[in-house]
ZAMIGU-312003 format. One record per residue (C-alpha): residue number from 0; chain; y, z, x. Coordinates in nm, 2 decimals, always signed. Example, Ala and Ser with C-alpha at 12.3 -4.5 7.8 and 13.67 -1.06 7.14 Angstrom:
REM ZAMIGU-312003
nr 0 kette A py -0.45 pz +0.78 px +1.23
nr 1 kette A py -0.11 pz +0.71 px +1.37
REM end
This chain:
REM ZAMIGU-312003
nr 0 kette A py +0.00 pz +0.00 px +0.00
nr 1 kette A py +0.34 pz -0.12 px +0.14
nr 2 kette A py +0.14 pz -0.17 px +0.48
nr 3 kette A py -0.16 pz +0.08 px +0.39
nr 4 kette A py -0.49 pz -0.12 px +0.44
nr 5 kette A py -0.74 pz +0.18 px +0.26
nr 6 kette A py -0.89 pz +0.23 px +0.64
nr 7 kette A py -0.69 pz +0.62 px +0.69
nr 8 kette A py -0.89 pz +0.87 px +0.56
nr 9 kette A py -0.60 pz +1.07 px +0.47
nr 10 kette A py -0.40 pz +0.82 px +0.22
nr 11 kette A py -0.43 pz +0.82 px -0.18
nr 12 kette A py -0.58 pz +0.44 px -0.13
nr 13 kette A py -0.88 pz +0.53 px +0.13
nr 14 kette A py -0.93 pz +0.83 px -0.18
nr 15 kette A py -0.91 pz +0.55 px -0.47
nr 16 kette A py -1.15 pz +0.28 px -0.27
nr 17 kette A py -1.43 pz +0.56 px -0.21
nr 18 kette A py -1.42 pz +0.67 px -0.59
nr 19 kette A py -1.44 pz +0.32 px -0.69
nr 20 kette A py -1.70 pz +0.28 px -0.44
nr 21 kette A py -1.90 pz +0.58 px -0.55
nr 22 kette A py -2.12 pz +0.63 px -0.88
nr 23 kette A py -1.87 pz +0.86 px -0.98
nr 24 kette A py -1.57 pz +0.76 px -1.21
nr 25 kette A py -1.48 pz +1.12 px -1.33
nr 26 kette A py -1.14 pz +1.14 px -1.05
nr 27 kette A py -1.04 pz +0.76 px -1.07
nr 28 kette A py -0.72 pz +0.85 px -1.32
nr 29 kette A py -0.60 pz +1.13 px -1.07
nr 30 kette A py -0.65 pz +0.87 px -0.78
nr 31 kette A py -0.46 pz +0.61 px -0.93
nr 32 kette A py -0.17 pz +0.81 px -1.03
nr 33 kette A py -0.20 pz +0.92 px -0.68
nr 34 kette A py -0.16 pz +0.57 px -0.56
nr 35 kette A py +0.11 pz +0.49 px -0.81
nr 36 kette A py +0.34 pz +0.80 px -0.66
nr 37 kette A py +0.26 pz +0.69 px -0.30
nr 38 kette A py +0.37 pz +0.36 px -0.41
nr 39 kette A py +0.64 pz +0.49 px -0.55
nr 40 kette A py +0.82 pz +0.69 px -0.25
nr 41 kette A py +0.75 pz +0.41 px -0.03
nr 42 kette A py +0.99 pz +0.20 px -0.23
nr 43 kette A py +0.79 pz +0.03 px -0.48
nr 44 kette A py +0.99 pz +0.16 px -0.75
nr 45 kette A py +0.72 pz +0.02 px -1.05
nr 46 kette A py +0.44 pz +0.13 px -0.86
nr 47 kette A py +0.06 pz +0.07 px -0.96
nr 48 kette A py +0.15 pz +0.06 px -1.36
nr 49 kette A py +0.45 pz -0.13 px -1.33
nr 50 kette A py +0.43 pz -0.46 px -1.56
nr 51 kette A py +0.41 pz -0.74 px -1.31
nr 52 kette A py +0.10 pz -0.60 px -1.15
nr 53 kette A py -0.21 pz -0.72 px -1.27
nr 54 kette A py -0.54 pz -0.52 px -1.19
nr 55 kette A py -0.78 pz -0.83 px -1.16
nr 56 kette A py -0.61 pz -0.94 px -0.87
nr 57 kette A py -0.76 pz -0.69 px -0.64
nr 58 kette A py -1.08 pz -0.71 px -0.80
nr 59 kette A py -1.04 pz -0.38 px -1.06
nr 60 kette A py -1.16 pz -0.50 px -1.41
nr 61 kette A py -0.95 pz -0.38 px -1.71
nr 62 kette A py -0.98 pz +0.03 px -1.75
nr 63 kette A py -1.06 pz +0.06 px -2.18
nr 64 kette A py -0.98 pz +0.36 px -2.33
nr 65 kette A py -1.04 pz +0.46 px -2.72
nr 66 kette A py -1.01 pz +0.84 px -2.89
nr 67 kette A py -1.26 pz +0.87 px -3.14
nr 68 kette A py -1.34 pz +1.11 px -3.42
nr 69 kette A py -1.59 pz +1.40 px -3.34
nr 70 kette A py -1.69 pz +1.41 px -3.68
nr 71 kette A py -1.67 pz +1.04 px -3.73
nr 72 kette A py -1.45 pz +1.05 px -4.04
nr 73 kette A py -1.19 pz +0.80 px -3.91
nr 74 kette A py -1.20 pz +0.54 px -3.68
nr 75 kette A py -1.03 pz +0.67 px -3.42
nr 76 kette A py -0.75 pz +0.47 px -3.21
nr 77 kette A py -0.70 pz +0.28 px -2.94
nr 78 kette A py -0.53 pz +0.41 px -2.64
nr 79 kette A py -0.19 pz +0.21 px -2.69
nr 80 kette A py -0.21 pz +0.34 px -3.04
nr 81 kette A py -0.19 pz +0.71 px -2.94
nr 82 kette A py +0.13 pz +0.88 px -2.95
nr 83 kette A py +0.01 pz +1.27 px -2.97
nr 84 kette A py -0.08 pz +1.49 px -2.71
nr 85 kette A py -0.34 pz +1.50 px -2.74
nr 86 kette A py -0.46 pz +1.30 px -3.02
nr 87 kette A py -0.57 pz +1.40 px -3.36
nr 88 kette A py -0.78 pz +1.30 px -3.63
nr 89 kette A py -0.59 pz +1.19 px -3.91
nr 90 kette A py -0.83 pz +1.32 px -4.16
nr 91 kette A py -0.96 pz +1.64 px -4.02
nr 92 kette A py -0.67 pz +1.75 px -3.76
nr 93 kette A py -0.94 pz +1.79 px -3.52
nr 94 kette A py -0.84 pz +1.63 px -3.15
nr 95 kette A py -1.02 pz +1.33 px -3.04
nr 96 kette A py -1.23 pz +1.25 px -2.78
nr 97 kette A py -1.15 pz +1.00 px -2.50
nr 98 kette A py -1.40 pz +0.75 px -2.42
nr 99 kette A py -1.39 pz +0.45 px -2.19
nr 100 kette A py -1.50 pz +0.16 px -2.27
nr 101 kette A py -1.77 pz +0.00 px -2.04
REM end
């Protein structure tokens, strides 16, 4: 990032590459927003999430992310569709779960 290459053990990309690289997913939002900030104070003032930035082009395929009911009364919403946090069934006022889609 901004000259970082993901080879230094100690930077937020090397962190991102070997969570991607692992079986594990459950840390990749942390390391991302970790990337986003490093971007960030090294000038990049839109940063991983900005809007001219397209995941696909280093290889990352679309993160999908739904709430759904935990009673499965509703249908739940998609993550642009959220605006509570967190979340709430409409129905039963019960919070929803977060899944990502695979």
């Amino acid at each position: 990032m901004l000259g970082d290459d993901g080879t230094d053990t100690g930077t937020p990309l090397h962190h991102l590459l070997a969570i991607v690289h692992s079986s594990t997913t459950s840390n990749v939002g942390a390391a991302l927003d970790a990337v986003h900030a490093a971007l960030q104070a090294r000038g990049d003032a839109r940063g991983l999430y900005g809007h001219h930035r397209s995941a696909a082009a280093i290889g990352v395929h679309r993160l999908e992310v739904v709430y759904r009911c935990p009673l499965a009364r509703c249908a739940g919403r998609a993550a642009d569709e959220v605006h509570d946090d967190p979340p709430r069934c409409a129905l039963t006022g019960r919070e929803l779960l977060r899944e990502r889609l695979s």
